[in-house]
C-alpha positions in Angstrom: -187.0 -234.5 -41.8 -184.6 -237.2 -39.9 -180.8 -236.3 -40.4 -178.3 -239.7 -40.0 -175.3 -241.3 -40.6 -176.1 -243.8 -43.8 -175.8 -247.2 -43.3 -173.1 -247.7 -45.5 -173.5 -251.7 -45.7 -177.4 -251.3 -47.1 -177.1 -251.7 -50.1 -180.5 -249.7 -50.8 -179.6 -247.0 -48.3 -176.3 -246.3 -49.8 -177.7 -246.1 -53.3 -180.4 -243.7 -52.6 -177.7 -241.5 -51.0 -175.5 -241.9 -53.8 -178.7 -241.1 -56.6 -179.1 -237.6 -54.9 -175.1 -237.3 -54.9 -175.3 -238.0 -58.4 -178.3 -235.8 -59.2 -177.1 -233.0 -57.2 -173.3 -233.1 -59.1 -174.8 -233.5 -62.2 -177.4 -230.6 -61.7 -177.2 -227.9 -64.7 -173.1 -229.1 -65.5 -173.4 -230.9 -68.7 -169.5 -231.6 -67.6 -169.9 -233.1 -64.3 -167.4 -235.5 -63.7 -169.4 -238.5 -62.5 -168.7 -240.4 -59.0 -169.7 -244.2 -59.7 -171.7 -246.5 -56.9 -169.2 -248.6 -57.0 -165.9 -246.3 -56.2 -168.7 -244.1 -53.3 -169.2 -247.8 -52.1 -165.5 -249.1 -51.0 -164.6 -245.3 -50.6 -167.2 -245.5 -47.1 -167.0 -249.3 -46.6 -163.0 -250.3 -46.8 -161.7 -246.2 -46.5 -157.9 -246.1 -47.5 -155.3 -246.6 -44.9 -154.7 -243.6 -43.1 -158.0 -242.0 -44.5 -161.9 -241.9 -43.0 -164.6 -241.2 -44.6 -168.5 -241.0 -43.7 -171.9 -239.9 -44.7 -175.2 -238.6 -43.5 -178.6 -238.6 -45.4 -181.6 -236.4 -45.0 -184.8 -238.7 -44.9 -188.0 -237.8 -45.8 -190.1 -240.8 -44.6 -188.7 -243.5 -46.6 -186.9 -241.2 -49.5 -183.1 -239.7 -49.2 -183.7 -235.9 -50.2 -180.1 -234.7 -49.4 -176.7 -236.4 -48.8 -173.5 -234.8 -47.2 -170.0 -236.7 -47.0 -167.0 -236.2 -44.6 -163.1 -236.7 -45.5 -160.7 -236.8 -42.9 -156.7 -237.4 -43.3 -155.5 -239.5 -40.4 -151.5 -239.2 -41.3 -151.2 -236.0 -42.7 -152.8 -232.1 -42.5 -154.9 -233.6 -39.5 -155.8 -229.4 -38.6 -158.6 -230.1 -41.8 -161.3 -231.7 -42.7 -162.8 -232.1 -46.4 -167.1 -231.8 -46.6 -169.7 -231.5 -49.3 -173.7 -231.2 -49.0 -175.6 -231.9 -51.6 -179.4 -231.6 -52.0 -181.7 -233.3 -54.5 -182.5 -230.4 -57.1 -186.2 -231.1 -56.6 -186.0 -230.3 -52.6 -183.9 -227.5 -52.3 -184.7 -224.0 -50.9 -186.1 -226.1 -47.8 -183.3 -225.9 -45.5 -182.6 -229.6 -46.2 -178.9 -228.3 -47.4 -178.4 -226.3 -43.8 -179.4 -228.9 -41.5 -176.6 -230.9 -43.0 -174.1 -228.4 -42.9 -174.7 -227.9 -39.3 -174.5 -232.2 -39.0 -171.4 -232.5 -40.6 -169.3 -229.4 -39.7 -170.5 -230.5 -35.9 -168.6 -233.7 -37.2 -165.9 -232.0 -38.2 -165.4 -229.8 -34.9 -166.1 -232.8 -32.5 -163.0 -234.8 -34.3 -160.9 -231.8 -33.4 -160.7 -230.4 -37.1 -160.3 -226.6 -37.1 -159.9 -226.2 -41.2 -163.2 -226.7 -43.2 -162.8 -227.1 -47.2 -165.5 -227.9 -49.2 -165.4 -227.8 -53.3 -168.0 -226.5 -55.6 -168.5 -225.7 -58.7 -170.3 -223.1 -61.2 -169.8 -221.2 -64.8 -167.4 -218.5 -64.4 -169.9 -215.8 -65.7 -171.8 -216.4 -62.3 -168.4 -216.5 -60.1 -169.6 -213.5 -58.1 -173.1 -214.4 -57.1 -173.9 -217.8 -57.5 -176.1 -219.6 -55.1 -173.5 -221.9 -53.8 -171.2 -219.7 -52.8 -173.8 -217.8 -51.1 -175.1 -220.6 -49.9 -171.4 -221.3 -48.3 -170.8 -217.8 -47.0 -174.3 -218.2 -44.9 -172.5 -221.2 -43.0 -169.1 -219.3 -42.3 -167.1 -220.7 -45.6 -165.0 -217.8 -47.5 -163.9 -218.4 -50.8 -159.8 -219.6 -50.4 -158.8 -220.6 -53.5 -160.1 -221.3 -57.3 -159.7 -224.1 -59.5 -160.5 -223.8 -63.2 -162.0 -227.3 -64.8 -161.0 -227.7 -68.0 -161.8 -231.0 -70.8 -160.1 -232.1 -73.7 -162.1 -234.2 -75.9 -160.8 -237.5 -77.2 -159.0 -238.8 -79.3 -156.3 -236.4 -79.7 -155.0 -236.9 -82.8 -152.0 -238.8 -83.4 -149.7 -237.1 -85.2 -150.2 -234.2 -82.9 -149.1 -235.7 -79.9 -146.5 -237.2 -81.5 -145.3 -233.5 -82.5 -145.9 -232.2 -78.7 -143.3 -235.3 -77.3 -140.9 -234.2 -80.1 -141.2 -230.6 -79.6 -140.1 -231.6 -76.0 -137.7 -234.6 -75.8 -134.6 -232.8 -76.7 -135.2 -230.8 -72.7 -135.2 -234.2 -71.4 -132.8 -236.3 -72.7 -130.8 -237.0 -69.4 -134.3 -238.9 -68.0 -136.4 -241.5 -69.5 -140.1 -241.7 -69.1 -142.0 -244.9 -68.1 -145.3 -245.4 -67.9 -147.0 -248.3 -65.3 -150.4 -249.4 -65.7 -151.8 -250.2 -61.7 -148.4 -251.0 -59.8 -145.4 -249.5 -59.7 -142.1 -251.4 -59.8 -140.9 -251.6 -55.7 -137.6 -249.7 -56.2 -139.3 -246.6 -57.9 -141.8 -246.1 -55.0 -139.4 -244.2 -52.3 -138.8 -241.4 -54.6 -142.2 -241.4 -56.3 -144.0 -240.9 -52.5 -141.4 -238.1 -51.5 -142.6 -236.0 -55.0 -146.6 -237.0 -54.3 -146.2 -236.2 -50.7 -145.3 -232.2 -52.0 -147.2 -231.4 -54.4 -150.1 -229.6 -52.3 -146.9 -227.7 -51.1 -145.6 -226.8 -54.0 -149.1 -226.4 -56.2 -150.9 -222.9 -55.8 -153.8 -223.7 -53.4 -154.4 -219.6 -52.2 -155.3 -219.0 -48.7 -155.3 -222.7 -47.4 -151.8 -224.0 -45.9 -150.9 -227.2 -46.9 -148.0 -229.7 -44.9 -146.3 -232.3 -47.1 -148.4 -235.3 -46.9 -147.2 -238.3 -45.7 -147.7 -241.6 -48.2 -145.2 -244.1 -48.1 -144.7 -247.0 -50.3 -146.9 -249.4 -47.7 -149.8 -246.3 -48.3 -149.3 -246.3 -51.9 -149.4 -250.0 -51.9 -152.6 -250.5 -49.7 -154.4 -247.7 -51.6 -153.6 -249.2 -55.1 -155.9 -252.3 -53.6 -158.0 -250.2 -52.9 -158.3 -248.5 -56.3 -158.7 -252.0 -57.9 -161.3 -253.0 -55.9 -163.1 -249.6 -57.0 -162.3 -250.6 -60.2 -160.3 -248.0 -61.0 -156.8 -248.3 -63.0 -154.3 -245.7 -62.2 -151.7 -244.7 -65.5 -148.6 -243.2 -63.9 -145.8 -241.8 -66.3 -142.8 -241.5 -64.5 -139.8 -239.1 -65.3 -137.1 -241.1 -64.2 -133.4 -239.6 -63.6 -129.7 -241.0 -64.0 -129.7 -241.8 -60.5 -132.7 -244.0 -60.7 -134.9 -242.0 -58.9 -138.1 -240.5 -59.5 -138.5 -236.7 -60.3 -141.7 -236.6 -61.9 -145.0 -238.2 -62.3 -148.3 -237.6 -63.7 -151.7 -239.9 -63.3 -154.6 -240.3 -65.5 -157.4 -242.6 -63.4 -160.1 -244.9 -65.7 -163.1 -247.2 -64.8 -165.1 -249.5 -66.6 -168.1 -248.2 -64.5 -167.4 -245.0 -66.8 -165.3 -245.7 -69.5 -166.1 -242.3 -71.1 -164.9 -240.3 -68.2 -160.9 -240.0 -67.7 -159.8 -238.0 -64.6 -156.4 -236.5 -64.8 -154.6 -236.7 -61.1 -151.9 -235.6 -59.4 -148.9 -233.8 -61.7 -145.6 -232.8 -60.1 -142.4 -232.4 -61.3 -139.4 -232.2 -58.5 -138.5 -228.3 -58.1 -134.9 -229.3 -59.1 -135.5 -230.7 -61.8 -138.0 -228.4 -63.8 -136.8 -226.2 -67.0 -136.8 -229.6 -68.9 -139.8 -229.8 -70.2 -141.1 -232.9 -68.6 -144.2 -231.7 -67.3 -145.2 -231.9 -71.0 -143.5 -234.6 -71.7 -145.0 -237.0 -69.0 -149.1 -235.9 -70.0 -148.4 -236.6 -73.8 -146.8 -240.1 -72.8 -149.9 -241.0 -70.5 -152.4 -239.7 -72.8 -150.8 -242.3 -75.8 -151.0 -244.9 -73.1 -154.5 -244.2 -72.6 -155.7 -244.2 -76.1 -154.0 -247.3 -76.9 -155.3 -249.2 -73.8 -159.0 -247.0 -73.2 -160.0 -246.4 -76.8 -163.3 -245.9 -75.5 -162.3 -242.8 -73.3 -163.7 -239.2 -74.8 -162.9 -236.6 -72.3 -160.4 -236.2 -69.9 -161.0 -234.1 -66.7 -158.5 -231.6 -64.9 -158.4 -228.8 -62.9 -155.6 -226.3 -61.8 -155.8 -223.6 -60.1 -156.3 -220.4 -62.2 -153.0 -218.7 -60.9 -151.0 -221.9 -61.9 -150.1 -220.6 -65.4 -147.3 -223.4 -66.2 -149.6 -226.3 -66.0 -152.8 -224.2 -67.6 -150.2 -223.4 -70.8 -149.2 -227.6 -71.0 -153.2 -228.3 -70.8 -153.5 -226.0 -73.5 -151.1 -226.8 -75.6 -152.8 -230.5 -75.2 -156.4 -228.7 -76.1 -158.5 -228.7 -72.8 -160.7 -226.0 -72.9 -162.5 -224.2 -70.3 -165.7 -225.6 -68.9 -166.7 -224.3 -65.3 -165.1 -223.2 -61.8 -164.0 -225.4 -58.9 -163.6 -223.1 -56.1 -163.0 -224.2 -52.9 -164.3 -222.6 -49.1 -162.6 -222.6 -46.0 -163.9 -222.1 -42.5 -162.3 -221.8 -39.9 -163.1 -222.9 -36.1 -160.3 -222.1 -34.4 -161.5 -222.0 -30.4 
């Protein structure tokens, strides 16, 4: 078994890496989120500014049998360093899964990274003893935090969003809510980075220490290139005050690489301006924008942390309903 970076401008080597991705994300989770070729493609070809990204393959004489990625922040929380390993179902149990841990955290350690997060995901019934967490722990990873994935199947009816945005609207009179398909008017992108840039602050992440992040409307700019080049489309509702600024936003992400598949981003409502029910307001506007505009879309995707029981009441109220755990591992290598 050879262990290497993946040419990421072969087109062949990059989609047998992203084949085992897929097969190993999609292993036994009917609900796996998919990550298209295309969107893996300009993620480790054209990375975002202030962003890098990279990837190692395990080979097998000429076949990919594992695949690992590397995230790095280049603005921002530059103590940690995002990872995942993923094996092809059919190879694992052969240490193929190890000797990339040990390639990429080595990556991680030599670029001066000390925090080590890596995602996974399983059904909650196995939460206490499932093979990827033990699989983690052997490699120095200790469970941090816990997301909760939840869907809600589409379309939602009508009349009962309508009744949601009603049930709301009087708690929000003083703001109006805009929604922006792609690009966001100039002016409105100041305020817009200061409440993206807090929202790992202000979210519940457990054990791992976030700093504010540092996007600013040149970032946001650059990256929403980059999303159209992925093919992605970004729906931003916008809770937007008297004073003209933004207090609130919430993002729903599409593709036509899978235009089933609807992955609910980033939602944040500035801390002095909650009690007004804009958190719901905001995901019931996007979610009419997206049926009118995606009427092919049939599940949307979210997760929040299982302690964050404001947001997890407002995905309920919407319907999402519990499909697996996303919890995260840190390491640390501190010295």
């Amino acid at each position: 078994m050879q262990i290497r970076q993946v040419d990421v401008h072969d087109d062949a080597e990059l989609g047998q890496a992203h084949a085992v991705l897929d097969a190993a994300l999609r292993f036994e989770r009917p609900y796996a989120p998919p990550w298209p070729l295309r969107e893996l493609a300009v993620d480790l070809r054209n990375p975002a500014p202030g962003e890098w990204m990279g990837a190692w393959a395990a080979w097998e004489g000429p076949a990919v049998v594992g695949m690992a990625w590397v995230w790095e922040s280049l603005v921002d929380n530059t103590d940690k360093c995002w990872l995942q390993v993923c094996v092809e179902p059919r190879h694992r149990g052969r240490g193929v899964g190890s000797a990339l841990a040990e390639q990429v955290v080595a990556c991680c350690a030599e670029a001066g990274r000390t925090v080590l997060l890596t995602e996974s995901a399983y059904p909650e019934a196995a939460a206490a003893d499932h093979g990827y967490r033990r699989f983690a722990e052997r490699h120095g990873f200790r469970l941090a935090s816990t997301e909760v994935h939840r869907v809600l199947d589409l379309p939602v009816a009508d009349r009962r969003l309508d009744d949601l945005a009603a049930s709301a609207a009087p708690r929000h009179t003083a703001y109006r809510l805009e929604t922006f398909a792609g690009d966001v008017p100039e002016e409105l992108l100041p305020s817009l980075c200061h409440v993206r840039n807090h929202l790992t602050v202000d979210a519940p992440t457990g054990e791992i220490d976030y700093e504010p992040e540092a996007e600013t409307p040149e970032l946001y700019r650059e990256r929403e290139v980059r999303l159209r080049e992925q093919g992605r489309v970004r729906l931003t509702t916008l809770a937007i005050a008297g004073s003209g600024e933004v207090v609130a936003y919430t993002d729903l992400a599409v593709t036509p690489d899978e235009p089933e598949h609807v992955h609910q981003w980033g939602t944040m409502v500035r801390g002095d301006h909650r009690g007004h029910r804009l958190g719901l307001g905001l995901k019931v506007s996007n979610l009419q924008a997206l049926q009118r505009s995606w009427p092919g879309a049939r599940l949307v995707h979210t997760g929040n942390a299982d302690v964050n029981a404001h947001m997890i009441a407002i995905n309920e109220a919407l319907g999402f309903r519990v499909v697996e755990l996303l919890p995260e591992f840190q390491r640390r290598i501190d010295g």
